[in-house]
BALOBA-1460 file (C-alpha; in Angstrom, 3 decimals):
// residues 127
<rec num="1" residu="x" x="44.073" y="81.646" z="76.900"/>
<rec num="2" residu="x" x="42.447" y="78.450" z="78.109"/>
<rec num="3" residu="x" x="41.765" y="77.455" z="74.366"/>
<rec num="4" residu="x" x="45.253" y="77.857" z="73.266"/>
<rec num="5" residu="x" x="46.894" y="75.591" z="75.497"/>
<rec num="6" residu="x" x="45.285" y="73.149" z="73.973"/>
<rec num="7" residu="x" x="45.555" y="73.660" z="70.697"/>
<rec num="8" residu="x" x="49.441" y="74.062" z="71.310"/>
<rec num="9" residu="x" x="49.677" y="71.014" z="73.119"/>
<rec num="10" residu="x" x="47.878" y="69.085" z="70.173"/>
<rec num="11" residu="x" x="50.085" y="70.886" z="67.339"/>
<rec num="12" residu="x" x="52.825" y="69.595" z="69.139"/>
<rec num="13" residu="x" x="51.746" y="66.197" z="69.563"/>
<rec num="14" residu="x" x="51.271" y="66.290" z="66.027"/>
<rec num="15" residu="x" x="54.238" y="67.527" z="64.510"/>
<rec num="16" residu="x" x="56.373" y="65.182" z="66.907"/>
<rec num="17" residu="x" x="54.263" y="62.041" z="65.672"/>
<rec num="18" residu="x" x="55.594" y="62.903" z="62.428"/>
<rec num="19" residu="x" x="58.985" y="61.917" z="62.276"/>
<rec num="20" residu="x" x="59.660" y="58.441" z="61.206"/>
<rec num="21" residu="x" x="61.389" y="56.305" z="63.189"/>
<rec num="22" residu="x" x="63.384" y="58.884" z="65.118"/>
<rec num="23" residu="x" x="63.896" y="62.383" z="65.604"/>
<rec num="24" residu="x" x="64.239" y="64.296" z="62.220"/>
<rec num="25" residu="x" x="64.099" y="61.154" z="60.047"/>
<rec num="26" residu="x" x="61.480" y="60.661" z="57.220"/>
<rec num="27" residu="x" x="61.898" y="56.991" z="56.631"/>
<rec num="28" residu="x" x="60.033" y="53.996" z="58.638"/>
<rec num="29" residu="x" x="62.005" y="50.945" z="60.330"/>
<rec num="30" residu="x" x="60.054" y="47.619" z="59.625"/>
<rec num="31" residu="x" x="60.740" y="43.990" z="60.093"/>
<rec num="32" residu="x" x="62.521" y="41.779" z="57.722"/>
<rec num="33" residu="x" x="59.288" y="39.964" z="57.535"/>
<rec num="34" residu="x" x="57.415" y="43.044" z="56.800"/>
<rec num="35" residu="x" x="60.104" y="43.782" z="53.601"/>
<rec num="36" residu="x" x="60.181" y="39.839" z="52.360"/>
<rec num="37" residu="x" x="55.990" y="40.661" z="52.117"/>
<rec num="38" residu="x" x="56.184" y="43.406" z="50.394"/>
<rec num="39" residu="x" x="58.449" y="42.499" z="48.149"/>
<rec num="40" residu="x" x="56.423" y="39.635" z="47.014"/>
<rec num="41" residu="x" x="53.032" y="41.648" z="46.907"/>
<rec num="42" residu="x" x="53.861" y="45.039" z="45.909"/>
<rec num="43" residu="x" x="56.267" y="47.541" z="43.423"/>
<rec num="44" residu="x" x="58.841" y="48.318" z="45.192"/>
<rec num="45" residu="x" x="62.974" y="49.126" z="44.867"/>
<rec num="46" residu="x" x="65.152" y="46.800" z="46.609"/>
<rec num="47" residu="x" x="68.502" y="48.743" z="47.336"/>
<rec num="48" residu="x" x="71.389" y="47.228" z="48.741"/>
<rec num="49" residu="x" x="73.851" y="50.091" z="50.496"/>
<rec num="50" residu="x" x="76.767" y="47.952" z="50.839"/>
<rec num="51" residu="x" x="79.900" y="48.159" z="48.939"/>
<rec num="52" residu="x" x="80.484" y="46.434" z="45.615"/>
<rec num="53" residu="x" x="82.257" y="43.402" z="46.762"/>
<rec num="54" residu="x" x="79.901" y="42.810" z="49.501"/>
<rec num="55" residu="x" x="77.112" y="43.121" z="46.790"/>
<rec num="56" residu="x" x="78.790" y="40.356" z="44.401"/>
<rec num="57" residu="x" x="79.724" y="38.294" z="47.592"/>
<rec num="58" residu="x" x="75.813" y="37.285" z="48.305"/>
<rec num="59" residu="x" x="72.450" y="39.964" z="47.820"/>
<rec num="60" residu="x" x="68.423" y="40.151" z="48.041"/>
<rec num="61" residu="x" x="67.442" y="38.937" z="44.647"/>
<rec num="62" residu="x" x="66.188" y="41.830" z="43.030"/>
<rec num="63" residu="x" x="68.314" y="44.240" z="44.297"/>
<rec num="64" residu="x" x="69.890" y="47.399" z="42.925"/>
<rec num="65" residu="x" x="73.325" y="48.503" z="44.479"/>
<rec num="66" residu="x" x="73.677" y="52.228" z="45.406"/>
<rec num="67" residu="x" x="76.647" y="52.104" z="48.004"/>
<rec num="68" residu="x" x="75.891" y="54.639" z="50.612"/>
<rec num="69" residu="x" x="79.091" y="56.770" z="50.439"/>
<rec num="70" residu="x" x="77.923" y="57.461" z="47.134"/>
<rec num="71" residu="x" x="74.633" y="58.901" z="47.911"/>
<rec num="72" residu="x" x="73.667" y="61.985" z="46.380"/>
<rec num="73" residu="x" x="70.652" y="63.940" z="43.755"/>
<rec num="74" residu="x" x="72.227" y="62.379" z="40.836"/>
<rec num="75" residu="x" x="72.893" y="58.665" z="42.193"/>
<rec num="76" residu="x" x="69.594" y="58.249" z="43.978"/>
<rec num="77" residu="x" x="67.582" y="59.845" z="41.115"/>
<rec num="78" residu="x" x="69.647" y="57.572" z="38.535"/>
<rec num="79" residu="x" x="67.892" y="54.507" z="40.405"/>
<rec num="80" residu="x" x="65.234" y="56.107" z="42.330"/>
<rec num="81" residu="x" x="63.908" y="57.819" z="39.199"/>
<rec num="82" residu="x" x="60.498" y="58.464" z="41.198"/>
<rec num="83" residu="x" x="60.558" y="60.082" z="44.665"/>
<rec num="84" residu="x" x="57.482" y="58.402" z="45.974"/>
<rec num="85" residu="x" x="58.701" y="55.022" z="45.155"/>
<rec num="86" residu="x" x="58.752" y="52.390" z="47.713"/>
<rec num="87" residu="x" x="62.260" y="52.170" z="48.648"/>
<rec num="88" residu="x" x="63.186" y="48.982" z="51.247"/>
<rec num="89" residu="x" x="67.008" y="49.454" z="52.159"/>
<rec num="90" residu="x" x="69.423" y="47.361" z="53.711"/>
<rec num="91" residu="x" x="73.018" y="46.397" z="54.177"/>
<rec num="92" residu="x" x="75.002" y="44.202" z="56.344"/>
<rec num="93" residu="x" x="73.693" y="45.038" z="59.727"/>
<rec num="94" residu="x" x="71.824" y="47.560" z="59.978"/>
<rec num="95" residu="x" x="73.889" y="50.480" z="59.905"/>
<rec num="96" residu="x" x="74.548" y="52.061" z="56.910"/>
<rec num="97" residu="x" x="71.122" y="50.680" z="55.735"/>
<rec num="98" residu="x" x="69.674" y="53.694" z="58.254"/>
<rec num="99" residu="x" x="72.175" y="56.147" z="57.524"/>
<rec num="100" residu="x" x="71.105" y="55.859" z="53.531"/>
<rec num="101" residu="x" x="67.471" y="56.049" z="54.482"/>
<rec num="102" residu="x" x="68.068" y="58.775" z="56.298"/>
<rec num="103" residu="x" x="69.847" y="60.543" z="53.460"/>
<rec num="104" residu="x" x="67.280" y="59.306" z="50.729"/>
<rec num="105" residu="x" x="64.791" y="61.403" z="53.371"/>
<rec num="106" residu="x" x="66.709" y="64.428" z="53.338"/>
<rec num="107" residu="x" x="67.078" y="64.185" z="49.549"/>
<rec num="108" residu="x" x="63.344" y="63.851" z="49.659"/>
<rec num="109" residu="x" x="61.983" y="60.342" z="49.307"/>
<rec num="110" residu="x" x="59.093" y="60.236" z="50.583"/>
<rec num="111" residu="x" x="58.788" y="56.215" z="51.149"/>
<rec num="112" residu="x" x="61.638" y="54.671" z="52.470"/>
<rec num="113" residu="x" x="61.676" y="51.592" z="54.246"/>
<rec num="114" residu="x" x="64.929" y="50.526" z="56.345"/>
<rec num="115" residu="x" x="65.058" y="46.384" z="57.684"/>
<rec num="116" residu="x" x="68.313" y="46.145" z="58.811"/>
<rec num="117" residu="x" x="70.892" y="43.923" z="57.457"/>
<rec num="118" residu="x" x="71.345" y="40.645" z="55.253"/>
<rec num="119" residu="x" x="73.476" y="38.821" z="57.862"/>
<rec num="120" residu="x" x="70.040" y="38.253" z="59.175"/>
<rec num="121" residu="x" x="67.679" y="37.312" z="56.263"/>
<rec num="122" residu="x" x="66.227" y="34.049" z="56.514"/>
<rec num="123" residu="x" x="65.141" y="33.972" z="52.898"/>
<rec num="124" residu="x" x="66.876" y="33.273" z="49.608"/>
<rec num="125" residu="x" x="69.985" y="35.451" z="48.462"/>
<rec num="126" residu="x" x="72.242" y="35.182" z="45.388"/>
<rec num="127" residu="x" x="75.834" y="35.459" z="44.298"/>
């Protein structure tokens, strides 16, 4: 009995340290400076959640628009193609940018990165 305390206690530990950046999410929250890097040093998909007109009204360069209302197995996989991908997401705010991440997680994306929102981003943008 003594051993399995133990063990229980570190299982649990474990499978808590697991989730993300909160309970039952699958995708990590990281700095705008932390996205701007890798997107200069690394693959990845840039994916703005917003809504069309935001989109043409000022984005990330680079990025691919996937509103997050429409969010489902046939839009994410239409731009997602791979589910390993590095995905960074973000919107206006902040907060549909973590509601899509957490959807792309429950659809099964395995790397999705969430930095908040472009009313923020000290870098370059385009119309």
């Amino acid at each position: 009995m003594k051993q399995i305390l133990p063990m229980r206690f570190a299982l649990l530990l474990l499978l808590t340290g697991c989730g993300g950046s909160g309970a039952g999410n699958a995708y990590q929250q990281i700095t705008q400076e932390e996205a701007k890097k890798m997107m200069d040093t690394e693959e990845v998909i840039i994916l703005d959640v917003r809504e069309q007109d935001e989109y043409d009204s000022g984005h990330i360069p680079g990025a691919v628009l996937l509103p997050v209302g429409t969010i489902d197995g046939d839009t994410a996989a239409e731009v997602i193609p791979e589910k390993d991908s590095t995905v960074l997401v973000y919107c206006r705010s902040g907060n549909r940018s973590k509601t899509a991440s957490s959807t792309l997680a429950e659809l099964g994306y395995t790397n999705i990165c969430e930095f908040g929102g472009i009313n923020t981003w000290p870098y370059e943008t385009k119309s």
